[in-house]
C-alpha positions as CSV (number, residue, x, y, z in Angstrom):
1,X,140.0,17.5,89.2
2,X,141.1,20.9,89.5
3,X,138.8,23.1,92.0
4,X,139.7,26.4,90.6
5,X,140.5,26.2,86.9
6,X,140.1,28.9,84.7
7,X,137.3,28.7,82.4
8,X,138.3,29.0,78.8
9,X,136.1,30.2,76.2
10,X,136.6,30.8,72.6
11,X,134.7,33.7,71.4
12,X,134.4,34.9,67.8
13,X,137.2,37.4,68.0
14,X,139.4,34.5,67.1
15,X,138.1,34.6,63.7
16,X,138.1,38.4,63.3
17,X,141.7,38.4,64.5
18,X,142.9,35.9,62.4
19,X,141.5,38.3,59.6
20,X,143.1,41.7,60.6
21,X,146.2,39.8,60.7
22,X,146.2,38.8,57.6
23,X,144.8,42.2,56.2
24,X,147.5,43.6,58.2
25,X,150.2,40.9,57.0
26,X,149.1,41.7,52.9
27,X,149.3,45.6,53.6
28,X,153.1,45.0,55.1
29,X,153.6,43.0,52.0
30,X,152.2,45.5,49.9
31,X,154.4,48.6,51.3
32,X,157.4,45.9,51.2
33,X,157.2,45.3,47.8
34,X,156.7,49.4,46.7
35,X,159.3,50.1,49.3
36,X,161.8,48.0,47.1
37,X,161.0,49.1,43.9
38,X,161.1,52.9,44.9
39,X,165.0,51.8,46.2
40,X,165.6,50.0,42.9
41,X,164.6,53.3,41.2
42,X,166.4,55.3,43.2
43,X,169.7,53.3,43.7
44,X,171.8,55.4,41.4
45,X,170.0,58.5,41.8
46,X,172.5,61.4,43.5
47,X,171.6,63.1,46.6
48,X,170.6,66.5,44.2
49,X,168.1,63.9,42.7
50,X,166.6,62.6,45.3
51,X,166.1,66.3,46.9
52,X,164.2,67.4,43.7
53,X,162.4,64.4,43.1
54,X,161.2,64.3,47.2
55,X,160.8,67.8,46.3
56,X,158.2,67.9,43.2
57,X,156.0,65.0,45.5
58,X,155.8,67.1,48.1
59,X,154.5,69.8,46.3
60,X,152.3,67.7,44.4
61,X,150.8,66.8,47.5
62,X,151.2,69.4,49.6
63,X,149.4,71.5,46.7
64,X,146.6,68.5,46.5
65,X,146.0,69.0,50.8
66,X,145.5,72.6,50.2
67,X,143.1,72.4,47.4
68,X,141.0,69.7,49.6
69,X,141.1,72.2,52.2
70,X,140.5,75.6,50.3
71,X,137.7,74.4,47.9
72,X,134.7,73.7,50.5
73,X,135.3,77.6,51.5
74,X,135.4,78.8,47.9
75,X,131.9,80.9,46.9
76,X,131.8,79.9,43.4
77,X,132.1,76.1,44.1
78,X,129.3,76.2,46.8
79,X,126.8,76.1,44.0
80,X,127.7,73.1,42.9
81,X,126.6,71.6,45.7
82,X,123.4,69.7,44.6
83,X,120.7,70.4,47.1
84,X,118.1,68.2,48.2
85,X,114.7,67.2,46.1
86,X,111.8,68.4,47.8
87,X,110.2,65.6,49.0
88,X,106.4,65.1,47.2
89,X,103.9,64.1,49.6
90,X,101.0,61.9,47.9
91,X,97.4,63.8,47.8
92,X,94.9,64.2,50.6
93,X,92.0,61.9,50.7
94,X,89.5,64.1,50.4
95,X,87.0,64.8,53.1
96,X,83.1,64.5,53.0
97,X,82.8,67.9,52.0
98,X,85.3,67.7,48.8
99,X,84.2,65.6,45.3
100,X,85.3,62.0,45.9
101,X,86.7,59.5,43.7
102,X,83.9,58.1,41.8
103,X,83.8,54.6,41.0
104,X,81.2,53.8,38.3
105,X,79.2,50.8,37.7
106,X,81.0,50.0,34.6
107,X,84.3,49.6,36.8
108,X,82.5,47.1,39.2
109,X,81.0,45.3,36.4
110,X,84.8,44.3,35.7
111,X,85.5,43.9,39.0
112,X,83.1,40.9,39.3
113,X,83.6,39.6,35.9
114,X,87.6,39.7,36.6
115,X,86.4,37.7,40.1
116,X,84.4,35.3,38.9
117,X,86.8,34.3,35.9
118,X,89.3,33.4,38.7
119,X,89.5,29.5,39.3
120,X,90.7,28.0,42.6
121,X,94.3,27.2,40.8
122,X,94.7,31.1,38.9
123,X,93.5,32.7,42.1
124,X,96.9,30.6,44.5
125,X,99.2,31.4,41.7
126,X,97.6,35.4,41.2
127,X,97.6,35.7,45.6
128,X,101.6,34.0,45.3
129,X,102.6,37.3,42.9
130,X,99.8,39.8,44.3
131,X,99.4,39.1,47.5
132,X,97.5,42.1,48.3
133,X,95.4,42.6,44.9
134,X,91.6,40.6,46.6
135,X,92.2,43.2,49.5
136,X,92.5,45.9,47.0
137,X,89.2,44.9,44.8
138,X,87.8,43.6,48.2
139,X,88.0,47.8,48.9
140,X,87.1,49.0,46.1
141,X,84.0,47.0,46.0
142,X,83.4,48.8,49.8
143,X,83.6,52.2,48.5
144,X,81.5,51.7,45.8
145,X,78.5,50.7,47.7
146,X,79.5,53.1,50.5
147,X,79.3,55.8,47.7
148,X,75.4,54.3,46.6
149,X,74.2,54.7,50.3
């Protein structure tokens, strides 16, 4: 028995490691494999070549940088910046004072009749899909005689 061993725990950067090594692995494969084509290419290029061809990607992207750079200060390419939607808020309940939504008798006539239509099985399946649609008549039914009073 050892009285002062080191206690060794694995912790779930094992795992993640193993990953970026073989993410890292695949990209080194990756710039391998272009590496040795691009020499292939070039093999029997002369030295003039390979200047002008080094040459035209550097411009190419050299000329790419400064358009990424340039075009956010441009003025005629700020407007193609789409701007925000305003955001619509949902109407006021109306106070006391303002006309209220009306529910007519008519409308709680179905209300009931849609209620008592609804057996104990149609009523688990309809709560399942809806679950908040007895709450809603359950209101409904509260404003409606709140608006009688």
């Amino acid at each position: 028995m050892k009285l002062f061993r080191k206690n060794i725990t694995q912790t779930k950067s094992t795992v993640s490691d193993k990953a970026a090594g073989w993410i890292a692995n695949g990209i080194l494969k990756v710039q391998n494999k272009f590496a040795n084509v691009l020499g292939k290419i070039s093999a029997s290029w002369k030295t003039k070549q390979q200047l002008i061809f080094f040459s035209m990607i550097w411009i190419v992207l050299g000329g790419l940088s400064v358009v990424a750079i340039v075009k956010p200060f441009d003025k005629k390419s700020a407007n193609i910046i789409s701007r925000p939607a305003a955001i619509k808020t949902p109407r006021m309940i109306p106070d006391e004072n303002q006309n209220q939504v009306r529910i007519t008798d008519n409308e709680i006539k179905k209300i009931h009749a849609f209620k008592q239509s609804l057996d104990s099985v149609t009523k688990k399946k309809l709560l399942a899909t809806r679950p908040g649609l007895m709450d809603s008549l359950e209101m409904v039914e509260q404003l409606y005689y709140s608006q009688k009073k």
